[in-house]
Every structure is written in C-alpha cells, then in structure tokens.
N, C-alpha and C positions, 0 to 999 in steps of 0.2 A: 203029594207035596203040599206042604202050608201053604197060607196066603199069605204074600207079603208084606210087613210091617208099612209101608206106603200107601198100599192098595186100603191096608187099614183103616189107617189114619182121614186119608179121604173118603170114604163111606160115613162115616164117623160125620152128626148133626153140628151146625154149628151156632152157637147164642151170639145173633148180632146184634148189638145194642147200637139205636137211632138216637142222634140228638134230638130235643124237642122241637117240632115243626115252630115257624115263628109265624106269624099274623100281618098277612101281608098289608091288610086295612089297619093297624097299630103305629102310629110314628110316635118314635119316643126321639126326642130332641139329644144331639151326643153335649149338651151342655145346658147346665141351668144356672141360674146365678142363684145363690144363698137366697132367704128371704130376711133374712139377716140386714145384707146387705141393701139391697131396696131399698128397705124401710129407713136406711140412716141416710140416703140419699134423698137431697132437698127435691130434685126433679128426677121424673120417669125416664131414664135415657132410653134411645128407639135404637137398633140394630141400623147403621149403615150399608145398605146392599154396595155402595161406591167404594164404601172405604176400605182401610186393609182390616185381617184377623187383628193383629196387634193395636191400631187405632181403636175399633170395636172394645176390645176388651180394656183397654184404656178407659175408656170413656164410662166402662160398666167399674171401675174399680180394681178389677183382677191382675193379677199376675199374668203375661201370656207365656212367660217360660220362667218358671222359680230358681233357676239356675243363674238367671244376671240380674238379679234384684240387686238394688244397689249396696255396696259394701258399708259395713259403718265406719261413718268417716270418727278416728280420734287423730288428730292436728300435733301429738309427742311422738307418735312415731316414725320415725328415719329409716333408710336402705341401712341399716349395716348390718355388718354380717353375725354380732352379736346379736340381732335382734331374731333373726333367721334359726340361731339356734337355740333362742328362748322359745320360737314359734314350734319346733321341732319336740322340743320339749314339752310346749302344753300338750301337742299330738298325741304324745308317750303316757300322757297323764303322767309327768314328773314336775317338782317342783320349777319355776321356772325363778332366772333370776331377778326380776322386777317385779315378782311378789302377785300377779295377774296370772288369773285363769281364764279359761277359755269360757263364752256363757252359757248356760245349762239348755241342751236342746230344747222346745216346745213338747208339749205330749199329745201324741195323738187323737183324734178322734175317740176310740175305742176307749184310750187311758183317760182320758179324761170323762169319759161316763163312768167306768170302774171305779175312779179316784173321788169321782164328784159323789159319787153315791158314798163311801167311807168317812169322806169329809164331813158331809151332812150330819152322819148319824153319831161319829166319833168325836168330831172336832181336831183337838190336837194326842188324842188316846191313841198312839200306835200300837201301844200290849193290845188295845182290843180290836185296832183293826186286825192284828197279826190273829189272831185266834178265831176273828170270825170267817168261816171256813164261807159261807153263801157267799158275803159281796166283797172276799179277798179270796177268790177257787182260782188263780195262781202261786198264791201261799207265798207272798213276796215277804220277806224278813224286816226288821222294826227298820233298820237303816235304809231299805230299800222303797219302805213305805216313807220313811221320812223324806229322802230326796225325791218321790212324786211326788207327795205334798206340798213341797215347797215348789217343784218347778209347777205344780197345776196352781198355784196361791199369786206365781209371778207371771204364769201365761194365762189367767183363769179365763179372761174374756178374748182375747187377742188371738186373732190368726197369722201369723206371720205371711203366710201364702196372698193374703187380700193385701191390696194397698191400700195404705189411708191416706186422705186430703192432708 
C-alpha cells in the first residue's frame, strides 16, 4: 500500500519566517513633534505628566484627533434643503447650483516631494514633466500634473493636520 497524502505532507520541511527580533535597550518615542514645528514656536513647550493627551498636544500645536478640527466657518450659509443638495452635488463632482466647488484636497507627503521635485526643475512645463519618465515614474497625464501643481502651489507650505496660533 502507498503512504498517505497526509502522512505526506507532514513529513514534508517547513520555511518559517521570524519577524525581526526588536532591541529591548532601543526606545523610540510613539510621537515626535515636526521640527518644523518647534522652530516657529516662540517657547519650548515641556510635556505635562498632569495634564491630559489632548491639553499636551494643544500646547505642542498638533491636532489630537484630525477628524474634529474645526469646520470653516462661511456666515451665507443656511439649513435648507437646497443647500443639502448643492452639498450632495459637490460630493458627485457635478456642477453645483451656487457656482462653488468643494476645496482641492492637501497632497501628501510623498506628493509633494514628487511634485516639488517637477516643479523645481519644470516650472509651469507639463509636456515636460509628462515625458520625464525618472521624477514623473507614475506617468500622471498633463491634466493630472496640472492639478498637483496647483494644489501643491496652494498647500506648498501648509499642513492642515498642524494647528496654527
């Protein structure tokens, strides 16, 4: 009689892959502040051991949760229900009827090292950022590069995530 396809299989070596041990003598802080940041700051603020996460990070400038940053206030707009489906509308990316669009997201980190490098070297040449294959190797199209350009031109220094005085 054969041996069984089971019997098989467990005889059979197996490749286990360890994650990398970590350094129990190594503290890496789970937060750092910018250095960015610091620097525009007239004083050294010190970590309160008293206070709360949120006070702390108040006092450092940061956001503690980017999800209730305060909404922008514009003082024209009313509940009505027309306004609800102009809202509905910007969502859809369709024309809305008060002639407002929604504002161009922020660009990432990432995008804006890719973008800032293009800019440098192009300026306002999208044929040649579109062709240069090294510092466009997403191969984003003229129109695609155009609107980075402009939203990294209107976010260039700004973090939305930090708060300012």
């Amino acid at each position: 009689m054969g041996r069984s396809r089971r019997k098989y299989k467990q005889s059979r070596t197996k490749v286990r892959v360890g994650l990398p041990k970590k350094n129990p003598r190594l503290f890496k802080p789970s937060f750092s502040v910018p250095p960015k940041l610091l620097q525009s700051l007239a004083y050294e603020p010190k970590w309160d051991d008293q206070g709360t996460v949120n006070y702390n990070y108040n006092s450092f400038g940061v956001a503690s949760d980017p999800n209730f940053l305060p909404p922008q206030t514009d003082d024209s707009i009313d509940s009505g229900s027309e306004l609800e489906e102009d809202d509905l509308k910007s969502a859809l990316g369709k024309k809305r009827r008060d002639g407002k669009t929604v504002a161009p997201q922020p660009l990432t980190a990432m995008q804006r090292f890719h973008i800032g490098r293009l800019v440098e070297k192009y300026g306002d040449d999208y044929k040649s950022m579109l062709l240069d294959i090294k510092l466009n190797p997403m191969q984003h199209s003229v129109g695609t590069l155009q609107k980075l350009c402009m939203r990294y031109h209107m976010y260039q220094n700004k973090n939305p995530l930090i708060l300012t005085k």
